[in-house]
C-alpha positions in Angstrom: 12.0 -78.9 -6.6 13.7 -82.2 -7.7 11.2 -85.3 -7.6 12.3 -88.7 -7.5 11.4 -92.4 -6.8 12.8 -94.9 -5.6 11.6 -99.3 -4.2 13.6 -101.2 -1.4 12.6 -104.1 0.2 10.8 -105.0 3.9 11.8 -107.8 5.9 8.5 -110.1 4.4 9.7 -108.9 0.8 7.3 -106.7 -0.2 8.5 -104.1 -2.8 7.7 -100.8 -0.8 7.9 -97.5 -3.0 9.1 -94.4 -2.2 9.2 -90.7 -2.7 12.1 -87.9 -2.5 11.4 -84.3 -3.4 15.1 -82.6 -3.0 14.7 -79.0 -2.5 16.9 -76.6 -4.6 17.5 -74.4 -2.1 20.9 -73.4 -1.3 20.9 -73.7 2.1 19.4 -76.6 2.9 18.7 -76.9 6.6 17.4 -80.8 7.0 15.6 -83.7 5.5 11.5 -85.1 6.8 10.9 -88.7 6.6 7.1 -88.7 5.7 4.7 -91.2 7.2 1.3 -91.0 5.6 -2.0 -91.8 6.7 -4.5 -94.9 6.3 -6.1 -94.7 3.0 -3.6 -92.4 1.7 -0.3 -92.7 -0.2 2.7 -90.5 -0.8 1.5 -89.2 -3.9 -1.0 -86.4 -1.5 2.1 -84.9 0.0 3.6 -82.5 -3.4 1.9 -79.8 -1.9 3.6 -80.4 1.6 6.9 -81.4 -0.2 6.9 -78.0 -2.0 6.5 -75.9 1.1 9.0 -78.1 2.7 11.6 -77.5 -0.2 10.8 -73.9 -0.4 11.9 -73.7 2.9 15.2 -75.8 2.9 13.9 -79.1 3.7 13.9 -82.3 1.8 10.8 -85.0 1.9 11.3 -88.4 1.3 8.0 -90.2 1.9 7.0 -94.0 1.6 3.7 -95.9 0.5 3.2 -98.0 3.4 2.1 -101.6 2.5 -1.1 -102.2 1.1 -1.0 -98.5 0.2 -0.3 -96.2 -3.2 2.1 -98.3 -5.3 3.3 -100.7 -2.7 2.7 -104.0 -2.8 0.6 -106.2 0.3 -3.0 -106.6 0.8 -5.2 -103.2 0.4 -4.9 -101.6 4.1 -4.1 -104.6 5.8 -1.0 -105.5 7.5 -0.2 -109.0 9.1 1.4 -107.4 12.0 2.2 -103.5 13.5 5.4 -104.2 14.1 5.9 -104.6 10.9 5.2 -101.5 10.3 7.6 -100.1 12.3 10.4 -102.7 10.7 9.3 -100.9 7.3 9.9 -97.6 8.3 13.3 -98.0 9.9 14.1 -99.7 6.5 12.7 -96.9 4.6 15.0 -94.5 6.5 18.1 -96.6 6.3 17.5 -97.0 2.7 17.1 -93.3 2.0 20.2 -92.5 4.3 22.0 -94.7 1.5 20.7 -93.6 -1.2 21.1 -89.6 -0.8 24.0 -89.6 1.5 22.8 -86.5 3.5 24.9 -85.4 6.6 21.6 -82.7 7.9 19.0 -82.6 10.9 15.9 -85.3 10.4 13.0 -85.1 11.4 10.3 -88.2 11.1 7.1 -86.4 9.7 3.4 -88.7 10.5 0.0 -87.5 10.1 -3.3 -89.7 11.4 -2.4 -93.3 11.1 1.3 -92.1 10.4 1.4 -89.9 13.8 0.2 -93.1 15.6 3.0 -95.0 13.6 5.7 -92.5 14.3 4.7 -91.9 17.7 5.4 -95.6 18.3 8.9 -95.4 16.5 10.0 -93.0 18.5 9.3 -94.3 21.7 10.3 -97.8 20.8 13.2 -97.7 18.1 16.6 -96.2 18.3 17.3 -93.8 16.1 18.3 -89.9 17.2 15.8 -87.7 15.4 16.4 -83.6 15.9 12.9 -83.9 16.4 8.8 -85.0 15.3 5.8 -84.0 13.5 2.8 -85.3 14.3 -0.2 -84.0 13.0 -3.9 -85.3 13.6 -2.2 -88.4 15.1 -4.7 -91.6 15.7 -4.1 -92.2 19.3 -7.6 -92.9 20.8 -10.7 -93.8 19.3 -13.6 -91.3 19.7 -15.7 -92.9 22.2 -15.4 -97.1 23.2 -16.9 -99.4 20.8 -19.7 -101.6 22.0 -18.6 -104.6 23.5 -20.8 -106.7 20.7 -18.6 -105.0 18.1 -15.3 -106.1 19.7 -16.4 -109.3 20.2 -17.4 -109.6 16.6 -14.2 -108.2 15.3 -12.3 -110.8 18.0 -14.0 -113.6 16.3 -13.5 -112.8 12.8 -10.1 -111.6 13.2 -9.1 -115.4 13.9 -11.3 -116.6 10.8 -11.3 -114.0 8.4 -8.0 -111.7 9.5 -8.2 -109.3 6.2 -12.0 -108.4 6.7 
């Protein structure tokens, strides 16, 4: 397994950081774009990446803002679609960077499923396919109407709380 790193840039200008393990397999048979979950960062994934690699398959993963080593408020973003922006910037970027004519796939677990369920349904970009694995799609059970009208308030006054 071949680790590397690499930063690019979102569209607000935060310096996002990234991952790449490159398997040394000699028949590599694709690459995963990694999408982690809330609370999480890239740096969780070796043990993912060398399963991955071991089978033929590159990971290149990104700390999503606010995350890992990326730059932005702690777990906060200013807007979801922003999100999105940063990962179809992460892919181009990587696409530059290693150059790879192979199969990708876009890999998200818990926030990242709910993330790259989105892209998928809302971007353009033709994947060979998606992994999505303990996705956040749907709360549990409804929050009390109290709490929502809390969080309503706030948001306007105190967005990062």
């Amino acid at each position: 397994m071949n680790h590397t790193s690499f930063n690019f840039s979102s569209t607000d200008g935060l310096n996002l950081f990234s991952r790449a393990w490159i398997s040394r397999n000699s028949k590599v048979r694709g690459i995963v774009y990694l999408v982690h979950g809330l609370g999480e960062h890239t740096g969780r994934y070796t043990h993912v990446a060398e399963t991955l690699n071991d089978s033929g398959y590159h990971l290149v993963g990104f700390d999503l803002r606010g995350h890992g080593l990326s730059e932005g408020p702690r777990g906060h973003t200013p807007d979801y679609a922003l999100l999105l922006d940063d990962i179809e910037f992460f892919i181009q970027e990587s696409q530059k960077k290693f150059e790879l004519d192979l199969p990708e796939f876009l890999y998200g677990h818990s926030l990242g499923g709910n993330l790259v369920t989105h892209f998928g349904l809302q971007r353009d970009h033709k994947f060979s396919g998606f992994i999505v694995t303990a996705p956040l799609l749907e709360t549990a059970f409804p929050p009390p109407k109290a709490k929502l009208f809390i969080a309503k308030v706030f948001s306007s006054i105190l967005p990062t709380l």
